[in-house]
C-alpha positions in Angstrom: -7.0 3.0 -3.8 -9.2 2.4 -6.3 -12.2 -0.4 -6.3 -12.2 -3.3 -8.3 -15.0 -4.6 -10.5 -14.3 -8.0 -12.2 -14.8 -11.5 -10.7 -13.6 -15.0 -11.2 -15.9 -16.8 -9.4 -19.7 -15.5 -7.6 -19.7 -14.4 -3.9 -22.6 -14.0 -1.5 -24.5 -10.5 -1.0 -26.7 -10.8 1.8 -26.5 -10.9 5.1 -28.0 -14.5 5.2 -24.8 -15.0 3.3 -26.3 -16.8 0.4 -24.4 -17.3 -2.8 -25.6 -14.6 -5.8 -23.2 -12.9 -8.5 -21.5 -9.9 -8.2 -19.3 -7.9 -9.9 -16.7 -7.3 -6.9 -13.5 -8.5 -5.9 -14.7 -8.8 -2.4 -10.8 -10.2 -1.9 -9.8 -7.0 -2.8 -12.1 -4.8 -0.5 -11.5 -7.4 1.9 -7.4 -6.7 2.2 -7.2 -3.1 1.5 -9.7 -2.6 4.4 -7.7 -4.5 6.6 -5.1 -2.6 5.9 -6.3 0.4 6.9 -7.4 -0.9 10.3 -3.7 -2.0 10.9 -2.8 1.8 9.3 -4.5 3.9 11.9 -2.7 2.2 14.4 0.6 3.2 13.2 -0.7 6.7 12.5 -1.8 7.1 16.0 1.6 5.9 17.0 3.2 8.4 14.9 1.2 11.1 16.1 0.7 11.0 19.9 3.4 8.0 21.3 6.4 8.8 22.6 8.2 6.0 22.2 7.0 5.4 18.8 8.9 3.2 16.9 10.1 4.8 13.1 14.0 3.8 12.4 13.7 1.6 9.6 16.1 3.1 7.1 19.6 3.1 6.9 19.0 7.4 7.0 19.2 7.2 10.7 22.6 6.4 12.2 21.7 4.2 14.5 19.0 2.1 12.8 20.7 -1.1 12.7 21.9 -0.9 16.3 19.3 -0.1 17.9 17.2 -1.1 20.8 13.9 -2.3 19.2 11.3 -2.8 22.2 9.1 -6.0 21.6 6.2 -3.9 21.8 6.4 -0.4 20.1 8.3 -2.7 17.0 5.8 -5.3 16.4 3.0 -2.7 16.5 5.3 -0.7 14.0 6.4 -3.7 11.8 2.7 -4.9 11.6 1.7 -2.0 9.5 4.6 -2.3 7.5 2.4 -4.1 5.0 -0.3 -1.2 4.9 2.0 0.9 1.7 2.5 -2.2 -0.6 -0.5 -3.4 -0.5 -2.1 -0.1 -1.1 0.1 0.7 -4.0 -0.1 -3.1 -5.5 -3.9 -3.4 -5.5 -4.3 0.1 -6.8 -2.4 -1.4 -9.7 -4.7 -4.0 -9.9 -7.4 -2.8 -9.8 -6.8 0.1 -12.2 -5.5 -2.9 -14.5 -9.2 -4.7 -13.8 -11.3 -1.4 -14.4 -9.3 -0.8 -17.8 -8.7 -3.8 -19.4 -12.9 -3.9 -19.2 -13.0 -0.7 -21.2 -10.7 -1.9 -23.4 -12.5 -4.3 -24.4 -15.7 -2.2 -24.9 -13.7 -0.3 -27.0 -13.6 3.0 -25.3 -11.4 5.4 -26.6 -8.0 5.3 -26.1 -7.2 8.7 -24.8 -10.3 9.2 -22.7 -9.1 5.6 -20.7 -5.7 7.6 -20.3 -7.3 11.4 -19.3 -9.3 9.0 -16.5 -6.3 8.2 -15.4 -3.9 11.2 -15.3 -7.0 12.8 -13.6 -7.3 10.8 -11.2 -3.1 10.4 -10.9 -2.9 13.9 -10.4 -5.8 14.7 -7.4 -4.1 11.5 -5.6 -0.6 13.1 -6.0 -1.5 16.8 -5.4 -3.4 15.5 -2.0 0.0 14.6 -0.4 1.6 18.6 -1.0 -2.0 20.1 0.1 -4.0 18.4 2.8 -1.3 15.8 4.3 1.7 18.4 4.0 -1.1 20.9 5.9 -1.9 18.6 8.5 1.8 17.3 8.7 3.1 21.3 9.3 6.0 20.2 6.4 6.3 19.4 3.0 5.4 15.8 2.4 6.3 13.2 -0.9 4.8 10.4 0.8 2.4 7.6 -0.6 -0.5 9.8 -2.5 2.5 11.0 -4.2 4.1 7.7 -5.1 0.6 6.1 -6.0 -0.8 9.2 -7.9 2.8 9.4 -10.1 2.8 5.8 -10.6 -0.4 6.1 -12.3 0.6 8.5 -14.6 2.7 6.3 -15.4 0.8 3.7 -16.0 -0.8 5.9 -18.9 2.2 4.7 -20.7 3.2 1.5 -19.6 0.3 0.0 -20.2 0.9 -0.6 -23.6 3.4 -2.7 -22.7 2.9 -6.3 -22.9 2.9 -8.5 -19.5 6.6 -9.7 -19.7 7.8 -6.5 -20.4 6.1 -4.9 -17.4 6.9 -8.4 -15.0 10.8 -7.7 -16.4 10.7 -3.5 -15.3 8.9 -4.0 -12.3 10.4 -7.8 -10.7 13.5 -6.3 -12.3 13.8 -3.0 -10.2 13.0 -5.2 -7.1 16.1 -7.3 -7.9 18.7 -4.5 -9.1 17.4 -1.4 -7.7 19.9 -1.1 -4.8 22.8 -1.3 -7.2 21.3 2.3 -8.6 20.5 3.4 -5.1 23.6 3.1 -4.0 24.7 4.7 -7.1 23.3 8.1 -5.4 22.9 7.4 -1.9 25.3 6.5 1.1 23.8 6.3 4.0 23.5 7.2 7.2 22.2 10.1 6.5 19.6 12.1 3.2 20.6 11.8 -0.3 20.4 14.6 -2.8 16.5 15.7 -3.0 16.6 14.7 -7.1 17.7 11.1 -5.7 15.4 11.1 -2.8 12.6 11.8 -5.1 13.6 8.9 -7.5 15.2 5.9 -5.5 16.3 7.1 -2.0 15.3 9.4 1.1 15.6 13.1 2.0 15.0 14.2 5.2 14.9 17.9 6.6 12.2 20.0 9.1 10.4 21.7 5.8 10.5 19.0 3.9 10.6 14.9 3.8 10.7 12.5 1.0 9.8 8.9 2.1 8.6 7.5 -1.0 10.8 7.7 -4.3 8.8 6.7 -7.6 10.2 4.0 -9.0 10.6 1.6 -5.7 6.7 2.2 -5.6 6.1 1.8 -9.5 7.8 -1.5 -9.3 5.0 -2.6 -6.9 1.7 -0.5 -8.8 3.3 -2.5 -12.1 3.4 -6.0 -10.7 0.0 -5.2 -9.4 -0.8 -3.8 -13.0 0.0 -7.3 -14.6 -1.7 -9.7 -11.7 -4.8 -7.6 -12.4 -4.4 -8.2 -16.0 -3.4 -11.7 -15.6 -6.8 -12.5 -13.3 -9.3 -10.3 -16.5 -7.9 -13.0 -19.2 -8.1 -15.3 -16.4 -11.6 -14.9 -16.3 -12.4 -14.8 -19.7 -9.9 -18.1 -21.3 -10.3 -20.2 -18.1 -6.6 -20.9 -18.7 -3.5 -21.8 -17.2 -2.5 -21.0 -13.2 -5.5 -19.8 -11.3 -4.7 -16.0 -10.3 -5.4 -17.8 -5.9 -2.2 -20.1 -7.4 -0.1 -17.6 -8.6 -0.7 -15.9 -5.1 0.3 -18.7 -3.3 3.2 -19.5 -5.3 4.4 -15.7 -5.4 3.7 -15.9 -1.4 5.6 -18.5 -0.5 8.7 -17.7 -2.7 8.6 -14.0 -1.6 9.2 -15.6 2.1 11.7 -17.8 1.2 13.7 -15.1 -0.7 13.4 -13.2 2.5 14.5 -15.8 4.4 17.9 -16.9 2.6 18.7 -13.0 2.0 18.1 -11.8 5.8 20.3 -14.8 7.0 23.3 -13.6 4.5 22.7 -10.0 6.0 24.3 -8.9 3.1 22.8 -7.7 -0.8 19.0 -6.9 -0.1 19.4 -5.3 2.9 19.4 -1.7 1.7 22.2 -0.5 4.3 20.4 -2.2 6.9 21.9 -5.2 7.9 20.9 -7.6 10.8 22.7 -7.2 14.0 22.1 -10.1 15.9 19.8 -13.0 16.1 16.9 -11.6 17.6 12.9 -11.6 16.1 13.1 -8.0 15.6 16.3 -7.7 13.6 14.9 -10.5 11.5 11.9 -8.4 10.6 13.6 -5.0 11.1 14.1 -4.8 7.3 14.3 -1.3 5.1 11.0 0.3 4.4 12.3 3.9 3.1 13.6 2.9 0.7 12.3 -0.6 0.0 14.9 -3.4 0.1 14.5 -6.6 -1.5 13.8 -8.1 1.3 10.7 -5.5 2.3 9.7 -6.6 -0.9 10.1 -10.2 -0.6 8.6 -10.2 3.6 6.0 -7.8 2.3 4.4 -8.7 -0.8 4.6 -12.7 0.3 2.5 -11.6 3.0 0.2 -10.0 0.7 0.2 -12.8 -1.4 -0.9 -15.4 0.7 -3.1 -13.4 2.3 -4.7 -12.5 -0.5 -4.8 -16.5 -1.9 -6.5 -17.2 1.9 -9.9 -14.5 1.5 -9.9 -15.5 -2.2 -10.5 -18.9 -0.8 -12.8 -18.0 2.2 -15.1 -15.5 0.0 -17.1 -17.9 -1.8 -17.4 -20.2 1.8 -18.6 -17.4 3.7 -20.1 -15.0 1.4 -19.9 -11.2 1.5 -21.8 -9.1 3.8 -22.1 -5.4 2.1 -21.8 -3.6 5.7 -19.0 -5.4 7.0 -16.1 -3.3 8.7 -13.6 -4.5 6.1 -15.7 -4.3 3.3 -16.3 -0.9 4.0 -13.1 0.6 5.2 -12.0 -1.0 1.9 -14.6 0.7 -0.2 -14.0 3.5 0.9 -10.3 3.8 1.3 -9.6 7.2 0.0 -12.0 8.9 2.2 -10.7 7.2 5.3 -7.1 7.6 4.7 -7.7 11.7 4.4 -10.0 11.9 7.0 -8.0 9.7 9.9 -4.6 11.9 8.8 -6.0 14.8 9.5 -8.3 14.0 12.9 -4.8 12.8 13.5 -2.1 15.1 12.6 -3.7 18.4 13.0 -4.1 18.1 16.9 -0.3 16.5 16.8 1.2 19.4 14.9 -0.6 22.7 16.0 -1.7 21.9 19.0 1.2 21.0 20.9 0.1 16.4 21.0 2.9 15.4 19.4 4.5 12.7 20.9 2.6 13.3 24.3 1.6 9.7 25.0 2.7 5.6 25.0 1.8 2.5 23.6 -0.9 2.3 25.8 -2.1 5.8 23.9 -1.9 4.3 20.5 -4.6 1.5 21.4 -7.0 4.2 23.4 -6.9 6.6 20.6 -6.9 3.5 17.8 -9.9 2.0 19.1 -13.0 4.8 19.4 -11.4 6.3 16.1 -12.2 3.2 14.7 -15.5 2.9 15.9 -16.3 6.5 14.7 -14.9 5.8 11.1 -17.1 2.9 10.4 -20.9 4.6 10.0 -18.6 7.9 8.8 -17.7 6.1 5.7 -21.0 4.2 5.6 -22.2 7.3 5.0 -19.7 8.3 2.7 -19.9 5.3 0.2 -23.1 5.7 -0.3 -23.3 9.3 -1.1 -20.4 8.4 -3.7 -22.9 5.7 -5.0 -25.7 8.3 -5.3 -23.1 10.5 -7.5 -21.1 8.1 -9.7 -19.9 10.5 -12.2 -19.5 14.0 -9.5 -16.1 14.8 -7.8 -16.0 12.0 -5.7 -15.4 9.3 -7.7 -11.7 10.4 -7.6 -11.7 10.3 -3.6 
């Protein structure tokens, strides 16, 4: 959830929208912050609705069979894409931020203590605040993003193919080693859960093993890589091309593997014909097709505000902008507003739909000149605590 700080083309910074450099990825900002909009909706969900929506893994017996309501499914699969693109553009930009001290020549081990600090606070927030707030145990996507950085201490010395061939690789083959330690319905062993499937018990839940995760922060790792040298040789594919190519290949890919309803499914198949067993696809742990609907909907999402930013420009309060900017902040401080009332105070599950928008809305409202306020007391104390939050 890092920012990013290298451009390939200028962007406006005013409010009269007027073209001037700038060192942002607005793009970047731009998604992750509307990500989080579409993220609080599912975490209200989660929290107070009833009815909510949550069966997409072949854990649950019944997953694949289902009834999937139009309405609490599409409000769940809508933020489906909030935990890929989170994990791919904290890839990216880590890749952005340290292939520019690289090339200043800044020691190799401090570059790698930056990032095993700031690994370790993401990871160690998921078993503190989120596990507190949850009332259980939690490995959930702090943990996957923080590990995957550490990680990423050592595979970035890797050259680009090498990293394309681990992380596309596991996206390809990694249900063959699933399977290998996991047959569903039903948890795996905890060791598996914690590495490439799902574990599921009152005191304790794993819902996102490490290297499912690391294959996305990887691919991310390389893009953000690809779009520095980019920037500097002026040559080959732009990085808005590669995103519209990778878009539109991930969907087809989807589209070919969902209609076999066979390999890529994770376990769970589809059961008839209908929108939502189309989209119903594994998210816990990702299937190839999760990977292929989701990240060619990051893809060309990402090619589209790369193409609108230098039209429009960037204004430095907008919603997304900010949310973006701030990321961190909001994710910790929404879970817990959140989860806190739902666990100890007896709100779980207490609403509907209709709850989910009520409570979605204000909370929304109330975020915005929270982390307003919050970005720029991080921008009064660049090198303090908060740098890492």
């Amino acid at each position: 959830m890092a920012t990013a700080n290298v451009l390939t083309a200028p962007v406006a910074t005013s409010t009269a929208r007027t073209a001037a450099p700038s060192q942002r990825i607005a793009t970047i900002d731009w998604m992750r912050g509307l990500v989080m909009v579409l993220m609080i909706i599912d975490h209200v969900s989660m929290a107070f609705d009833g009815t909510h929506v949550a069966h997409d893994s072949a854990m649950f017996p019944d997953a694949a069979t289902m009834a999937l309501p139009a309405g609490e499914f599409f409000t769940r699969w809508m933020t489906a894409l909030c935990a890929p693109t989170f994990v791919f553009l904290a890839g990216t930009s880590l890749a952005l931020s340290i292939e520019r001290r690289v090339a200043k020549g800044v020691d190799a081990w401090e570059i790698d203590k930056g990032i095993l600090i700031r690994g370790a606070i993401i990871a160690l927030l998921d078993i503190t605040l989120i596990s507190f707030g949850s009332g259980h145990w939690n490995i959930g996507v702090l943990m996957a993003i923080g590990l995957s950085m550490i990680c990423m201490t050592f595979l970035r010395r890797l050259p680009s193919w090498a990293l394309l061939t681990v992380g596309i690789g596991w996206m390809l083959v990694g249900e063959i080693v699933t399977t290998m330690v996991w047959h569903p319905p039903g948890s795996s062993s905890k060791l598996a859960a914690f590495f490439v499937a799902n574990y599921a018990s009152p005191a304790l839940l794993i819902k996102y093993p490490l290297f499912p995760w690391l294959a996305i922060m990887i691919v991310g790792w390389v893009f953000g890589r690809y779009a520095t040298d980019f920037n500097i040789k002026k040559e080959g594919l732009s990085p808005k091309a590669i995103m519209t190519i990778a878009g539109l290949t991930g969907l087809v890919v989807f589209g070919v593997l969902r209609y076999h309803a066979g390999y890529g499914d994770m376990f769970l198949h589809r059961s008839d014909n209908s929108w939502q067993q189309w989209l119903h696809v594994s998210k816990y742990p990702p299937s190839l097709t999760y990977y292929a609907l989701e990240m060619g909907i990051l893809c060309l999402a990402l090619a589209i505000l790369r193409t609108i930013e230098p039209r429009i420009g960037v204004r430095p309060n907008g919603v997304f902008l900010v949310f973006g900017q701030t990321a961190m902040f909001y994710y910790l401080v929404h879970r817990l507003v959140l989860e806190i009332p739902a666990t100890y105070f007896g709100l779980r599950g207490f609403g509907n739909l209709a709850t989910t928008y009520i409570v979605a809305v204000p909370l929304l409202i109330l975020l915005y000149p929270l982390c307003r306020w919050y970005r720029s007391l991080k921008q009064a104390h660049p090198q303090s605590f908060l740098k890492y939050i």
